[in-house]
N, CA, C and O of each residue as an XYZ file, in Angstrom:
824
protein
N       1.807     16.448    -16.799
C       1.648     15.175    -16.084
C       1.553     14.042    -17.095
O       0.957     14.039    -18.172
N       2.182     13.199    -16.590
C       2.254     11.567    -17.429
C       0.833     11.084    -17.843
O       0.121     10.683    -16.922
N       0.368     11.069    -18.996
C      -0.999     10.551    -18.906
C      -1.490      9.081    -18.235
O      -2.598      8.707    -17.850
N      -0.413      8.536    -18.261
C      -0.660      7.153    -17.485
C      -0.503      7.291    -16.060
O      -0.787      6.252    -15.464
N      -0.137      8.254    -15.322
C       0.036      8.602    -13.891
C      -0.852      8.122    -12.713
O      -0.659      7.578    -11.626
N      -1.865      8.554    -13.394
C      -3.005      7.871    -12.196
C      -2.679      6.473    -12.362
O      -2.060      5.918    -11.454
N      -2.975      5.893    -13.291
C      -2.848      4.158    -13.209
C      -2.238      3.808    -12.135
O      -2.754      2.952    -11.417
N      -0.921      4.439    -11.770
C      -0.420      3.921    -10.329
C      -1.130      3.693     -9.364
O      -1.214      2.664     -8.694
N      -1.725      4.774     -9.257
C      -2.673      5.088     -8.044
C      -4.051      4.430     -7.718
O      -4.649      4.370     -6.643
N      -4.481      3.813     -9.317
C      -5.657      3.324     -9.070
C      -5.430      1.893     -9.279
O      -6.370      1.098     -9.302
N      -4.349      1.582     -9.415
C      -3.980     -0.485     -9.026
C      -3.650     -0.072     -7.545
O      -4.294     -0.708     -6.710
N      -2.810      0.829     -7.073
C      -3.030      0.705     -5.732
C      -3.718      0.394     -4.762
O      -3.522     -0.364     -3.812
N      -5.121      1.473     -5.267
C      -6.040      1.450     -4.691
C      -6.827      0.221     -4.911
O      -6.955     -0.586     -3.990
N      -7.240      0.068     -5.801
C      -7.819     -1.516     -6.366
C      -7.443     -2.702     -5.532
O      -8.258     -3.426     -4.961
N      -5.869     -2.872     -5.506
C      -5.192     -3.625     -4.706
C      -5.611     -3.446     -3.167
O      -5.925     -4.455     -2.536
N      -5.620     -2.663     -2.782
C      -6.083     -2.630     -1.519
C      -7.717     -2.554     -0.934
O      -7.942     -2.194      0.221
N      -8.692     -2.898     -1.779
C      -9.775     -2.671     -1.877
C     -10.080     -3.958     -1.625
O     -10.992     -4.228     -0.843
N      -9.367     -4.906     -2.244
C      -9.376     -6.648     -2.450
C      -8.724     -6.969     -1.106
O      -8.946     -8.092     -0.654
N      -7.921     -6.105     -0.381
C      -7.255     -7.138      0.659
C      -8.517     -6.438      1.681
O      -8.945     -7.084      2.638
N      -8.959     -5.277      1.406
C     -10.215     -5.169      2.928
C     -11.072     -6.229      2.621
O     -10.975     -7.175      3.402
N     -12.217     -6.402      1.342
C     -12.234     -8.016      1.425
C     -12.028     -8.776      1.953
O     -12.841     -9.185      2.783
N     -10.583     -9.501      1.717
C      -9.531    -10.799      2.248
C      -9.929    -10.846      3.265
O     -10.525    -11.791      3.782
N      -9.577     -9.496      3.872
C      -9.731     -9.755      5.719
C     -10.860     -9.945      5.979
O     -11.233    -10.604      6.950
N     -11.573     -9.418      5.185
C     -13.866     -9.582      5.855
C     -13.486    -11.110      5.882
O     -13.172    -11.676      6.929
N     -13.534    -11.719      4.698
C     -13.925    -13.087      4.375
C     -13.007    -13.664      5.160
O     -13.269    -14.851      5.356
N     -11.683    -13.149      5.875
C     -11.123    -14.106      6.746
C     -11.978    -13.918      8.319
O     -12.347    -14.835      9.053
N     -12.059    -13.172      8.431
C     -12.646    -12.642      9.728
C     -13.852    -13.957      9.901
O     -13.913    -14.825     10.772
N     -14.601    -13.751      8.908
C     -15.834    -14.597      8.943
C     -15.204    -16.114      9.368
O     -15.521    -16.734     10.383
N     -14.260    -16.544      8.369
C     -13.516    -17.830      8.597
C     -13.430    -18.336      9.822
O     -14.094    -19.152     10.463
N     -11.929    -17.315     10.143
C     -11.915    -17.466     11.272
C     -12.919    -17.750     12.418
O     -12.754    -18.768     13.091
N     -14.056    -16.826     12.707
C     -15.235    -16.875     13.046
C     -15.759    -18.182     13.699
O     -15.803    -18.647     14.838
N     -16.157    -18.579     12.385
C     -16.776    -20.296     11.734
C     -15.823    -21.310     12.571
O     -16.281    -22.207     13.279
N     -14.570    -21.077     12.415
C     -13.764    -22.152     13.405
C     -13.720    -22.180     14.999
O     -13.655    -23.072     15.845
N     -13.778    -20.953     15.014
C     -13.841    -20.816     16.666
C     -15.104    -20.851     17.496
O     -15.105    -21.233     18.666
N     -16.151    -20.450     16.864
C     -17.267    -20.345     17.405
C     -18.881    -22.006     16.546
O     -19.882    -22.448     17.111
N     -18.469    -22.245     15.531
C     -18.553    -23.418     15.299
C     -17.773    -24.829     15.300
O     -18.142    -26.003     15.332
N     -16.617    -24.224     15.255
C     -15.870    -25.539     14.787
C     -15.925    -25.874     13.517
O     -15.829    -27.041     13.138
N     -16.077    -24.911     12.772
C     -16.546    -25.332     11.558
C     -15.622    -24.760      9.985
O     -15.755    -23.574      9.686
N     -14.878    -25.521      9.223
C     -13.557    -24.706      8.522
C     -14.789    -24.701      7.549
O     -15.695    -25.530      7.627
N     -14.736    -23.665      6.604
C     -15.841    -23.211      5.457
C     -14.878    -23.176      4.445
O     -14.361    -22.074      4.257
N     -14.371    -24.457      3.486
C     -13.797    -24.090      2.463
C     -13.602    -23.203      1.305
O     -12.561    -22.886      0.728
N     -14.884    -22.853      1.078
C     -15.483    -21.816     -0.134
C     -14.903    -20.487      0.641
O     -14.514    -19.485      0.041
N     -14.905    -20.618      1.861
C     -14.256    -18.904      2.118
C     -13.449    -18.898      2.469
O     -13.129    -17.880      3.083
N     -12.541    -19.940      2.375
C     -10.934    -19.888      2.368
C     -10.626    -19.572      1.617
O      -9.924    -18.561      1.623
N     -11.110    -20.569     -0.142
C     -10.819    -20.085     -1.266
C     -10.969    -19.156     -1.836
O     -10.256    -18.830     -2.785
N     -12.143    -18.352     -1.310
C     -12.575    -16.919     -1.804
C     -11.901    -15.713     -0.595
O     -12.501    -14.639     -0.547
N     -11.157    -15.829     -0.018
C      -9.914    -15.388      0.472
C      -8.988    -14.947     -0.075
O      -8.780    -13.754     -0.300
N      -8.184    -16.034     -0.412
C      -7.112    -16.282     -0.842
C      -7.144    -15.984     -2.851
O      -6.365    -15.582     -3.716
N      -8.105    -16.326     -2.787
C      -8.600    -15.750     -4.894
C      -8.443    -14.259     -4.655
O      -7.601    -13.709     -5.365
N      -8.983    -13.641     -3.940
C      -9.083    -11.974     -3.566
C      -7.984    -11.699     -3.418
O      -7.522    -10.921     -4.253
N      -7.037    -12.207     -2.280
C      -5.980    -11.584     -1.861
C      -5.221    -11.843     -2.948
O      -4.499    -10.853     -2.826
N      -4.870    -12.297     -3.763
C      -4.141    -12.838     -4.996
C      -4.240    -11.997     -5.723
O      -3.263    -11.592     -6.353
N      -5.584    -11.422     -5.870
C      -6.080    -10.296     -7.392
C      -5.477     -8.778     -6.979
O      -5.094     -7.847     -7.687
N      -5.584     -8.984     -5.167
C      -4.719     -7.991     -4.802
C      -3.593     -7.397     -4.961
O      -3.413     -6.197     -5.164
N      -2.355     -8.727     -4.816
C      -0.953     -8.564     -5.157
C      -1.217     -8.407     -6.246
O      -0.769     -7.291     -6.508
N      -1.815     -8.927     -7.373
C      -1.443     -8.595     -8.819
C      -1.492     -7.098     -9.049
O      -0.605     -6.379     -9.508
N      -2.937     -6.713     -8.561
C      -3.176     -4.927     -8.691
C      -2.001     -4.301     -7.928
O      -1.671     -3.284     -8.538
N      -1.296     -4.475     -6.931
C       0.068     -3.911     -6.515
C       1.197     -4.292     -7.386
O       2.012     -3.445     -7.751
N       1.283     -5.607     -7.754
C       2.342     -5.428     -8.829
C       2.299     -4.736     -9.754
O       3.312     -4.077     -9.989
N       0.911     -4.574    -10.818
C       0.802     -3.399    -11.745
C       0.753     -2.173    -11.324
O       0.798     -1.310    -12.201
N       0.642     -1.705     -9.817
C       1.059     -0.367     -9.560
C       2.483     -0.191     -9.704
O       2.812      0.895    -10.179
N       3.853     -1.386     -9.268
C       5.114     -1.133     -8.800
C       5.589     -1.019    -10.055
O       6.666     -0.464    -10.271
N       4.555     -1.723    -11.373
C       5.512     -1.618    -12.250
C       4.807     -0.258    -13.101
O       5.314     -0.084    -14.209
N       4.096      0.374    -12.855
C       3.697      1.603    -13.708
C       4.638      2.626    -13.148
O       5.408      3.293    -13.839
N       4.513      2.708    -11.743
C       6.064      3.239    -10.990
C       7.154      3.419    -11.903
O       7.635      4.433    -12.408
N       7.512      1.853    -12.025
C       9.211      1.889    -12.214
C       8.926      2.360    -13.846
O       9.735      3.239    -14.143
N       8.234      2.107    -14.704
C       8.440      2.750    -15.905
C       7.628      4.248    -16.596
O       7.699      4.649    -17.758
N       6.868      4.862    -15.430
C       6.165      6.110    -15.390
C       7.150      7.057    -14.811
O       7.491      8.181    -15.180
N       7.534      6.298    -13.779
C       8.013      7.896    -12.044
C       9.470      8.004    -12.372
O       9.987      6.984    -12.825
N      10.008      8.767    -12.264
C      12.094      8.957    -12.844
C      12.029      9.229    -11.311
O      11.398      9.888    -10.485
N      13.215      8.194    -11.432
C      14.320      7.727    -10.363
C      13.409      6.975     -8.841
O      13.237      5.758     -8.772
N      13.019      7.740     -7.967
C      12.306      7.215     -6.910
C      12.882      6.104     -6.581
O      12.112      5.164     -6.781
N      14.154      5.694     -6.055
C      14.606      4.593     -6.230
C      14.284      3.443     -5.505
O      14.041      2.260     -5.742
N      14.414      4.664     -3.924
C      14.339      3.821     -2.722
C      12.945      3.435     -2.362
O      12.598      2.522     -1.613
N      11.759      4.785     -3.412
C      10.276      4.174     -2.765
C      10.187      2.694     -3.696
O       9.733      1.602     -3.355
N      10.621      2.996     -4.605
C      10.393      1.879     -5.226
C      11.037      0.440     -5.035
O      10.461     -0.555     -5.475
N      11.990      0.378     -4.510
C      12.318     -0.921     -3.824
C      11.938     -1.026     -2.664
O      12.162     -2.069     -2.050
N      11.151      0.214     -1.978
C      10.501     -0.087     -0.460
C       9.179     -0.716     -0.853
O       8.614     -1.441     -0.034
N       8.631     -0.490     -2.072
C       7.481     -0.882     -2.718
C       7.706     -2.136     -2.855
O       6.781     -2.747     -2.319
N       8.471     -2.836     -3.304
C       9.131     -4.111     -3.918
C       9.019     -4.700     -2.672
O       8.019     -5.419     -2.664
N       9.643     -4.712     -1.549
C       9.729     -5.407     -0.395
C       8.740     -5.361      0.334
O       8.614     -6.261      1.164
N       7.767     -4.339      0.257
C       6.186     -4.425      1.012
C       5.516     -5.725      0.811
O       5.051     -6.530      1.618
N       5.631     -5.715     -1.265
C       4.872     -6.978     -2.156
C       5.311     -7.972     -1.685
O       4.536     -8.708     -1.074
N       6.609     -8.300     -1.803
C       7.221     -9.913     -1.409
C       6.646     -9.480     -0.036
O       5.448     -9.753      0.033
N       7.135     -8.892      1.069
C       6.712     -9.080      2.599
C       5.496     -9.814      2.885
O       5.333    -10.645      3.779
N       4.286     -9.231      1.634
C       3.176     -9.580      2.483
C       2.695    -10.713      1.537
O       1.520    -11.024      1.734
N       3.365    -11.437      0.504
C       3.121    -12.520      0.015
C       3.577    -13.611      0.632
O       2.977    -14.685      0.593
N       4.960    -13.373      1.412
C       5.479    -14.242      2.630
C       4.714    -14.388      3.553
O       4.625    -15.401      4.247
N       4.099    -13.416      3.656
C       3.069    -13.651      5.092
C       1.765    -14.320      4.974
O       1.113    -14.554      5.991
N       1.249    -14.713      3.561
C       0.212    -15.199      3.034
C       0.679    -16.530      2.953
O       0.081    -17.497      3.424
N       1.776    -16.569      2.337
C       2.171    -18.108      2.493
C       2.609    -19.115      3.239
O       2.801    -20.307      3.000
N       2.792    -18.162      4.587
C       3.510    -19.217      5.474
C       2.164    -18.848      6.247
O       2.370    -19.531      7.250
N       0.847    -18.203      6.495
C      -0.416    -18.659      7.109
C      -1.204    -19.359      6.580
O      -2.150    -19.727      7.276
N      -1.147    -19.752      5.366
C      -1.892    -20.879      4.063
C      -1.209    -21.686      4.407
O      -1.684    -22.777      4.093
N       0.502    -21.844      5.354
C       0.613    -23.675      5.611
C       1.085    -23.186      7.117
O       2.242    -23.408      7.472
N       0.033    -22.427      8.102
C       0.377    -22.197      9.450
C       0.652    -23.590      9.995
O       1.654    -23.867     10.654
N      -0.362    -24.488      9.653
C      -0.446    -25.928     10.580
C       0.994    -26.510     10.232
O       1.426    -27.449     10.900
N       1.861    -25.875      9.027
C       2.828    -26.843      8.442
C       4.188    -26.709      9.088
O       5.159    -27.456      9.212
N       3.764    -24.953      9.607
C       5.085    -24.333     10.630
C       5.079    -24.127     11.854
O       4.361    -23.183     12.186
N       5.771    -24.812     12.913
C       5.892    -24.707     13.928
C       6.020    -23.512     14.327
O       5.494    -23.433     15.438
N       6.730    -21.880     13.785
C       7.785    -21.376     14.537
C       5.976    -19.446     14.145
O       5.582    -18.433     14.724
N       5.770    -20.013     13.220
C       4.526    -19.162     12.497
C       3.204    -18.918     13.896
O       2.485    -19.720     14.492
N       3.339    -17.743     13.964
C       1.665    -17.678     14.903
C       1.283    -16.323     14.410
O       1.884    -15.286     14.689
N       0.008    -16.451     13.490
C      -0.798    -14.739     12.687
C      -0.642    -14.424     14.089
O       0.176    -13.512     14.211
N      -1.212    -14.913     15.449
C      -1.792    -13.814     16.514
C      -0.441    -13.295     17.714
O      -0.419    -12.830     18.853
N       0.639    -13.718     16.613
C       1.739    -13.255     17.554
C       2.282    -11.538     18.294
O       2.466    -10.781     17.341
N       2.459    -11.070     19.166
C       2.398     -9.962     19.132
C       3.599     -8.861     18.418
O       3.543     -7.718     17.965
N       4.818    -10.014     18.616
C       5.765     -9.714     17.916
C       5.755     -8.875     16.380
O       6.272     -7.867     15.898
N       4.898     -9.885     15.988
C       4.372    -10.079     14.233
C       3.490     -8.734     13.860
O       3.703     -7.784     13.106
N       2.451     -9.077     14.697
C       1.710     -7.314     14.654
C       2.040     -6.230     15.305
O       1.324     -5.241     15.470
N       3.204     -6.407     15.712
C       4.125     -4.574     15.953
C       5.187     -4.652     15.140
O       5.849     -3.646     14.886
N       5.474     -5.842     14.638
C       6.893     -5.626     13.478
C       6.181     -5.030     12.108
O       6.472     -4.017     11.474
N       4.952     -6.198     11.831
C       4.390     -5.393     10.508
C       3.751     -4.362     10.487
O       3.483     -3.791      9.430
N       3.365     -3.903     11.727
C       2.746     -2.071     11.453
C       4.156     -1.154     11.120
O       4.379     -0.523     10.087
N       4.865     -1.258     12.092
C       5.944     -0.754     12.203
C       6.740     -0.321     11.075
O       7.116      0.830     10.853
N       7.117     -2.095      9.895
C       7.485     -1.804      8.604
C       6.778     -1.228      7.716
O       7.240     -0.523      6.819
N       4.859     -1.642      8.005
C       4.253     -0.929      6.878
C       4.576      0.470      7.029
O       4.772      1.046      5.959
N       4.686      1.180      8.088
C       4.588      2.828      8.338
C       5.864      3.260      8.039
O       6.030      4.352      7.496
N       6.928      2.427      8.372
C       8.693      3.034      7.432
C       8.216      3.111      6.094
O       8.226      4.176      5.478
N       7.676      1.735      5.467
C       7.559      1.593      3.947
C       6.871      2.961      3.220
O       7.436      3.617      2.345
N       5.338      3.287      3.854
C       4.933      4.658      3.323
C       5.576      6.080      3.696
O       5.088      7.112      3.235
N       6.411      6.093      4.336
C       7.325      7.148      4.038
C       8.006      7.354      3.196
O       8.323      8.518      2.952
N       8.485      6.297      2.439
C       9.049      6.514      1.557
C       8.640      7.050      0.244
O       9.320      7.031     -0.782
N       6.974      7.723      0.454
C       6.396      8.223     -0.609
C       6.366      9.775     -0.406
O       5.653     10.463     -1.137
N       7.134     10.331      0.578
C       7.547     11.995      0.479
C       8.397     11.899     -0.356
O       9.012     12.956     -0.212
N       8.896     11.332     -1.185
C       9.964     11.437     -2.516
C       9.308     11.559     -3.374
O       9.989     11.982     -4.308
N       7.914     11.386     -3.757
C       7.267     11.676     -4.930
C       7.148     13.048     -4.957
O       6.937     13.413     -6.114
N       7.206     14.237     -3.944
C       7.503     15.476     -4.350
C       7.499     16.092     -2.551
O       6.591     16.321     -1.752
N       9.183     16.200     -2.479
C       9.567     16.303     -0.780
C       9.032     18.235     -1.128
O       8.927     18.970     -2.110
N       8.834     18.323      0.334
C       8.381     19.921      0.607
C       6.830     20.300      0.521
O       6.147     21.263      0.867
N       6.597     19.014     -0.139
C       4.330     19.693     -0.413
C       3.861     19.135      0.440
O       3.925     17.962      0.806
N       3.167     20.313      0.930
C       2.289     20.375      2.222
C       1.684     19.265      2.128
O       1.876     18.214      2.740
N       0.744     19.601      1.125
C      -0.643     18.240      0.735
C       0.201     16.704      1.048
O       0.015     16.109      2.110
N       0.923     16.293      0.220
C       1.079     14.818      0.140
C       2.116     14.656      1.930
O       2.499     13.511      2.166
N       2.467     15.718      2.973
C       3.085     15.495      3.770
C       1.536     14.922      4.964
O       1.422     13.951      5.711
N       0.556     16.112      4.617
C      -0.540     15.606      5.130
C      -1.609     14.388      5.041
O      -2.388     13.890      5.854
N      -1.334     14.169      3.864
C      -1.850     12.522      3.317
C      -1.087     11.637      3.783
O      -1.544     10.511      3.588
N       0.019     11.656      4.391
C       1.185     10.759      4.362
C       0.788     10.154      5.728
O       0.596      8.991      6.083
N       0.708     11.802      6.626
C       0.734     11.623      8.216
C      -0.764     10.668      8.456
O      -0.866      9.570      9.004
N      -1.848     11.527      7.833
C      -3.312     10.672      7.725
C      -3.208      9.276      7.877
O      -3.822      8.595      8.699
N      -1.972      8.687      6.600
C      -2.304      7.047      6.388
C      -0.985      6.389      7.270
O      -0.729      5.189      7.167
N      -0.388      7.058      7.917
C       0.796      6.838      9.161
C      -0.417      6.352     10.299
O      -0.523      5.228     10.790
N      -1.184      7.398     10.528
C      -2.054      7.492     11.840
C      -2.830      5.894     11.535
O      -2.777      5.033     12.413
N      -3.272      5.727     10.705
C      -4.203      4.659     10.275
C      -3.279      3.026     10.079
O      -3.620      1.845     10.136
N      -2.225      3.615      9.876
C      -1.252      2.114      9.328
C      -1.168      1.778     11.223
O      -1.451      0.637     11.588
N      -0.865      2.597     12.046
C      -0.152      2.480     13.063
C      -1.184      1.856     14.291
O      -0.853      1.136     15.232
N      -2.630      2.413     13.932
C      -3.447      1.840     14.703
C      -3.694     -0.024     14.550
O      -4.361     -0.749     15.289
N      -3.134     -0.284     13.696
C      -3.251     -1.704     13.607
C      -2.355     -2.248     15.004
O      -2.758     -3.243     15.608
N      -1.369     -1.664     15.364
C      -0.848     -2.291     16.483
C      -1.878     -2.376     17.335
O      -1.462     -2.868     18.384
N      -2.991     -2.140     17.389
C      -3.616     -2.204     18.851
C      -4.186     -3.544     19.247
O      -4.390     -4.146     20.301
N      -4.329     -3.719     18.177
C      -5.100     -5.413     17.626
C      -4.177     -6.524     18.382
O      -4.332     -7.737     18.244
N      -3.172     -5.897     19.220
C      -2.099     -7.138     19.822
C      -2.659     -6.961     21.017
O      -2.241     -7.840     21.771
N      -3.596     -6.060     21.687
C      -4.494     -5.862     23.196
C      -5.074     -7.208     22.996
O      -4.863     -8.174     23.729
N      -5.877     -7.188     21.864
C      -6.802     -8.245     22.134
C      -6.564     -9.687     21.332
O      -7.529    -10.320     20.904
N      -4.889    -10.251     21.130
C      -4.763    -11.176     20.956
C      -5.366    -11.142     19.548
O      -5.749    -12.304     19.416
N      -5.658    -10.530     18.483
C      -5.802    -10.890     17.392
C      -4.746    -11.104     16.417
O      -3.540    -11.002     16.638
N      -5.550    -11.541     14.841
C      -4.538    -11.929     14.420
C      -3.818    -11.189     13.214
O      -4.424    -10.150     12.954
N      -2.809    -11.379     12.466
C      -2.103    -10.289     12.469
C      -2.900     -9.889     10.461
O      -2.529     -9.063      9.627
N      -3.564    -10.495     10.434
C      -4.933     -9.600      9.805
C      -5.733     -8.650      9.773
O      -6.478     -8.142      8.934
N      -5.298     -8.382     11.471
C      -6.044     -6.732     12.075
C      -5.045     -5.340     11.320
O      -5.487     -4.295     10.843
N      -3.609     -5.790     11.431
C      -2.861     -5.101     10.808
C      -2.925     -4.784      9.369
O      -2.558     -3.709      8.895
N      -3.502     -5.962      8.569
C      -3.536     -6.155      6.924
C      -4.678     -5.118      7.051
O      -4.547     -4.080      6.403
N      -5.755     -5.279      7.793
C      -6.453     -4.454      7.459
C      -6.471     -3.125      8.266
O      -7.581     -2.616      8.116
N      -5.984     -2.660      8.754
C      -5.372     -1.075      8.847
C      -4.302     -0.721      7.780
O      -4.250      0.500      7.639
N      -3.402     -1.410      6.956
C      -2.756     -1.003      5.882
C      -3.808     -0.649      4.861
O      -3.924      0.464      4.348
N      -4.794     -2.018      4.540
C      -5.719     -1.653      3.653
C      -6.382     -0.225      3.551
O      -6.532      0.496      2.565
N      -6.689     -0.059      4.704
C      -7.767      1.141      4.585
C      -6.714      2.526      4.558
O      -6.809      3.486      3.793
N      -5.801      2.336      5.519
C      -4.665      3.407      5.166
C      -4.188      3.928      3.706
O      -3.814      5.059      3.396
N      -4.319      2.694      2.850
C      -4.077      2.765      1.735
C      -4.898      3.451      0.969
O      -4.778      4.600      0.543
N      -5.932      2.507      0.784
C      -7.577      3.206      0.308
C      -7.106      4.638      0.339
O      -6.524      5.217     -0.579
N      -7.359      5.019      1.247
C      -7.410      6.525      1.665
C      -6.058      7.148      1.048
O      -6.076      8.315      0.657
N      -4.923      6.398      0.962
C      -3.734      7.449      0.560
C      -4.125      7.383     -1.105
O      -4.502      8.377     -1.725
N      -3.995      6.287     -1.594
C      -4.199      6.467     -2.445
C      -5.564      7.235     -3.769
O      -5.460      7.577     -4.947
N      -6.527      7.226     -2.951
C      -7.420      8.177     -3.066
C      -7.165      9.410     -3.249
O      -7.526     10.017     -4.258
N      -6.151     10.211     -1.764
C      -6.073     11.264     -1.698
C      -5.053     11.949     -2.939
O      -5.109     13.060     -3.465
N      -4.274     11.001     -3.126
C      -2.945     11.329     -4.367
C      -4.055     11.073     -5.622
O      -3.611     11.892     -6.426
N      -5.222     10.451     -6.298
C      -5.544     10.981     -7.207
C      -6.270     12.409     -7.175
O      -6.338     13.179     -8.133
N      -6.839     12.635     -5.805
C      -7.852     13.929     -6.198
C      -6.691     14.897     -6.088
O      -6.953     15.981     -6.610
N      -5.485     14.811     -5.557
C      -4.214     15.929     -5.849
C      -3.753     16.067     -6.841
O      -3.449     17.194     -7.232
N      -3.589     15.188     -7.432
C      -3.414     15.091     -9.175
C      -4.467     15.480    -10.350
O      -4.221     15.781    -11.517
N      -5.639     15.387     -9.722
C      -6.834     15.890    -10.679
C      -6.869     17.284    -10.478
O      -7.356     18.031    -11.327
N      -6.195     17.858     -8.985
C      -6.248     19.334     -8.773
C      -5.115     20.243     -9.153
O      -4.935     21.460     -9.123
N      -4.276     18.976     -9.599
C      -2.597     19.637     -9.800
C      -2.249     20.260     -9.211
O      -1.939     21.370     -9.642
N      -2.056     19.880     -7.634
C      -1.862     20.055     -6.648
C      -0.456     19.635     -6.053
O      -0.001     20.080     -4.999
N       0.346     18.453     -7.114
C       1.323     17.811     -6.714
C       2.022     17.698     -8.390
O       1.440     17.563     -9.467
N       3.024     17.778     -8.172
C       3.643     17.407     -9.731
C       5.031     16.247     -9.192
O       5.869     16.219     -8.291
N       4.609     15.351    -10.428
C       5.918     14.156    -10.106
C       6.100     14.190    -11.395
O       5.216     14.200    -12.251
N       7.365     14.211    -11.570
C       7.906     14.203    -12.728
C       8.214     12.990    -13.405
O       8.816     12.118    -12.778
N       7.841     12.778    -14.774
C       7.698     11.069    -15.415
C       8.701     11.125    -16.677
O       9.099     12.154    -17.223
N       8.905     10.283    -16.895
C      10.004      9.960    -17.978
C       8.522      9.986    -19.060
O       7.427      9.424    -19.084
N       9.325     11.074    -19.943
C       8.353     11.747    -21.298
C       7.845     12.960    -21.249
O       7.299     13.667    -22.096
N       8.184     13.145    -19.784
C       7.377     15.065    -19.419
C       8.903     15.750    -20.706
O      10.085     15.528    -20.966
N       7.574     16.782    -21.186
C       7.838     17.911    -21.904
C       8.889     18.654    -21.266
O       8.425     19.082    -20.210
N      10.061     19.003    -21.403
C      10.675     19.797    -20.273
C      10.111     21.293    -20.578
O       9.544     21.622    -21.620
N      10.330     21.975    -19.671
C       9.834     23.487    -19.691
C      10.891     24.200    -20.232
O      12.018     23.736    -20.063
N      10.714     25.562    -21.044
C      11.684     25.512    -21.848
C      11.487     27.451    -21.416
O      10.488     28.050    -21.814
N      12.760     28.287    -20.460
C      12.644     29.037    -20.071
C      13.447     30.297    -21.075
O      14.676     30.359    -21.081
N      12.546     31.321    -21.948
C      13.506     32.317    -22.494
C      13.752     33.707    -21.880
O      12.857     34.499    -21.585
N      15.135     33.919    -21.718
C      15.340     35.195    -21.221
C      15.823     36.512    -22.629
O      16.281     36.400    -23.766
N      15.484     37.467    -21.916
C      15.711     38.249    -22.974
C      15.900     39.604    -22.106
O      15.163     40.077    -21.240
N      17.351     40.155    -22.716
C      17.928     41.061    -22.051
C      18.112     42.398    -23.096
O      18.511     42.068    -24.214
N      17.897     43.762    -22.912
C      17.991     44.593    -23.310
C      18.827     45.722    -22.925
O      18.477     46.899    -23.006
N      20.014     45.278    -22.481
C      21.233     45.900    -21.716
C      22.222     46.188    -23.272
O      22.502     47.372    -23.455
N      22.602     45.443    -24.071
C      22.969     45.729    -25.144
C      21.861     46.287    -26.662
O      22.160     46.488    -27.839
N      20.713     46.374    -26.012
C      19.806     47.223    -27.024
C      19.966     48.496    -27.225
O      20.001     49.104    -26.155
N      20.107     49.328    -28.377
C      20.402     50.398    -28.938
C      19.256     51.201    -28.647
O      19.194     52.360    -29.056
């Protein structure tokens, strides 16, 4: 195993640790406006500082990926388009008032983004197709990505979803280090030792 291997796994996780955060401190926000009337700047900004430290910890996962994991092509540009996806979605609710066409509590919005988040983590049965374990971690953080749709019953906003990815995540990515500490899963990295198989035949031995 790649000695840098986990690193993937633990900006992942990191990254997603900061957006359950995001959402507390938005939740509260939100909160404050509806039930005071009251916008709380300091926890906008301490929002949006979090969710930021977030994408960064996912970008240093995508890029330990692309120069740790051989080939993975498609998780890795499904990875790529998760990051931009949900930086688009940060930026056009940081100028909601600025866009007419933008609503977080749309229902559309929170069955399109569960929907893509749960295509997107499929695309991590390529880190080693056929093992039981990571097919069962997969389904685990499917079940968890997918419950975010429910959050469109009650008109919420599409933050309910951020945070069912979050915790989906948490958890996947968790589960892929303690599989790796058990060597339980092998992904093969640009620098693995190849295995080097000798046969030896005694059909022409005297």
């Amino acid at each position: 195993m790649h000695p840098k291997l986990k690193r993937c796994f633990i900006c992942g996780q990191y990254a997603n640790i900061l957006f359950l955060i995001f959402t507390f401190v938005s939740a509260v926000y939100y909160w404050s406006i509806k039930r005071h009337n009251l916008e709380i700047v300091a926890l906008e900004i301490t929002a949006y500082t979090v969710e930021t430290g977030g994408f960064v910890f996912m970008l240093f996962s995508l890029i330990n990926f692309c120069k740790i994991v051989r080939e993975r092509y498609i998780m890795k540009t499904a990875m790529l388009i998760y990051l931009i996806t949900e930086i688009v979605i940060m930026i056009m609710d940081f100028n909601a008032d600025r866009i007419s066409f933008y609503n977080s509590a749309s229902m559309a919005l929170n069955l399109t983004h569960s929907i893509f988040s749960a295509v997107i983590c499929f695309t991590y049965l390529s880190l080693e197709p056929k093992n039981i374990a990571l097919e069962i971690a997969i389904i685990i953080t499917e079940i968890i990505i997918l419950s975010g749709m429910f959050g469109v019953v009650f008109g919420l906003h599409v933050y309910i979803s951020l945070f069912a990815n979050s915790i989906a995540y948490v958890v996947f990515f968790s589960m892929m280090r303690f599989l790796l500490s058990q060597e339980r899963i092998f992904i093969d990295c640009h620098g693995d030792n190849a295995k080097e198989y000798k046969f030896k035949s005694s059909f022409f031995d005297e």
